[in-house]
C-alpha positions as CSV (number, residue, x, y, z in Angstrom):
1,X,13.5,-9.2,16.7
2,X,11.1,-10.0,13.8
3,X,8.1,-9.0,13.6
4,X,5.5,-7.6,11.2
5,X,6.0,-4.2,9.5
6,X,3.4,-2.1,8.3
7,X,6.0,-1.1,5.5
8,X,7.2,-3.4,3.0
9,X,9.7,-2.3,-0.4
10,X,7.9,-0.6,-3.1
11,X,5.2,1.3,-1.2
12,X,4.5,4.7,-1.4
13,X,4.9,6.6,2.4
14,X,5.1,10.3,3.7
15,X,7.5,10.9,6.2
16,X,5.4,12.5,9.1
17,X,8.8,13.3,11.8
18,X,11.9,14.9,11.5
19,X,13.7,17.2,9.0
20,X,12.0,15.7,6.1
21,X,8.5,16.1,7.4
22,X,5.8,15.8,4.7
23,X,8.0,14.5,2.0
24,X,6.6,11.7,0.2
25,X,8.8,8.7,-1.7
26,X,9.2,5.0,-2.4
27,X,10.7,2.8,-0.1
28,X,13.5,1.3,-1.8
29,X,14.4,-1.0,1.1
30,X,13.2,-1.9,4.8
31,X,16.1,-3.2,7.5
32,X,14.1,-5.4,9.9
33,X,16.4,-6.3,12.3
34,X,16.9,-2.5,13.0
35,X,13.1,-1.4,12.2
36,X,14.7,0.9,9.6
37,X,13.7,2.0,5.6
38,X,15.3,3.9,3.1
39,X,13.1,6.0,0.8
40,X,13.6,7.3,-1.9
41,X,15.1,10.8,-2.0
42,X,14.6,11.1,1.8
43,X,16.9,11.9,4.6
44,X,20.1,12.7,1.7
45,X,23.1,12.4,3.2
46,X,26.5,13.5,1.8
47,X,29.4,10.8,1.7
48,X,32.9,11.7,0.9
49,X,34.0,8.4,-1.4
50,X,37.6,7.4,-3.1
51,X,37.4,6.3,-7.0
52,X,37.3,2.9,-6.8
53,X,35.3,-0.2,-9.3
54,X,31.9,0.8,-8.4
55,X,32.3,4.5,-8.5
56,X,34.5,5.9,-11.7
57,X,34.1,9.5,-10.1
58,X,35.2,9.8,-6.8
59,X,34.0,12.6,-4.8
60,X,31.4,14.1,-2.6
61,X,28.3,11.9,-3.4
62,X,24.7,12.4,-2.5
63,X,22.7,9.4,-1.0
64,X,19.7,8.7,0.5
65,X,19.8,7.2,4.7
66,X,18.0,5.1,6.9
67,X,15.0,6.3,8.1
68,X,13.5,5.2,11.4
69,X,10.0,3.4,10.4
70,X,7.7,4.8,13.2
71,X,8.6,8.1,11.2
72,X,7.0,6.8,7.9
73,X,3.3,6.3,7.5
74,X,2.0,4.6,4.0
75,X,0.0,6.3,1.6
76,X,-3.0,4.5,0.5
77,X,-3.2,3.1,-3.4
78,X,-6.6,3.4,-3.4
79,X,-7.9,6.7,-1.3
80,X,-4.6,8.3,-1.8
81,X,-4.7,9.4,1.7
82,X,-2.1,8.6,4.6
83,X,-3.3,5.9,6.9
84,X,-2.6,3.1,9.3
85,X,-2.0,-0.8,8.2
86,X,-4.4,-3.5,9.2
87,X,-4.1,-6.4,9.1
88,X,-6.6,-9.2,7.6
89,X,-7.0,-12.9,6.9
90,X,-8.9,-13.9,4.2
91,X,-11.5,-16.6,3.0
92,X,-8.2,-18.5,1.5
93,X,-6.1,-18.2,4.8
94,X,-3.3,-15.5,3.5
95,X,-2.8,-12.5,5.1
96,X,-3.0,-9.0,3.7
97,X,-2.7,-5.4,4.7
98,X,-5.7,-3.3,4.7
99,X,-6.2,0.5,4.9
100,X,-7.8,2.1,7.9
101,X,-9.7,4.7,6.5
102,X,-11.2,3.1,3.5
103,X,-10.9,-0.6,4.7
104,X,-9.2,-1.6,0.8
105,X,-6.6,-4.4,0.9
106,X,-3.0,-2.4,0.0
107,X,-1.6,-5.1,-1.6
108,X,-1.2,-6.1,-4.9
């Protein structure tokens, strides 16, 4: 099941459902095929880890979890203001997301 997000890595959202309601972070990456993101200091979960190669110090680490994306809502660049995605062709035939409220492409 792919289709098109209105999330993508790197953007800035505000959770807006669930424990972590009105927390903002960055998305450090979006599952697709499970319609998932995790942000960045959002939805911590605890993991109990052996010392291995990757982690010198075993122990009871910290770490962020996925986070369903209908519960995420991105936060406009330009207006600084949560808001829904658009979506918008331009003159040269790409595609770009747009803000709602102030009608501003939100990509770079």
């Amino acid at each position: 099941m792919h289709c098109a997000y209105h999330i993508k890595s790197d953007d800035q959202v505000e959770v807006i459902a669930g424990k972590d309601k009105g927390r903002v972070g960055k998305v450090l990456r979006v599952d697709r095929k499970h319609g998932r993101a995790i942000v960045e200091k959002v939805n911590m979960i605890k993991r109990h880890t052996k010392p291995n190669q990757a982690v010198q110090q075993g122990g009871i680490i910290d770490k962020e979890a996925l986070i369903q994306l209908s519960n995420l809502m991105l936060i406009c660049p330009k207006c600084t203001k949560t808001s829904r995605v658009g979506r918008k062709i331009l003159e040269d035939g790409s595609k770009v997301r747009i803000c709602k409220k102030c009608g501003e492409p939100v990509d770079k």
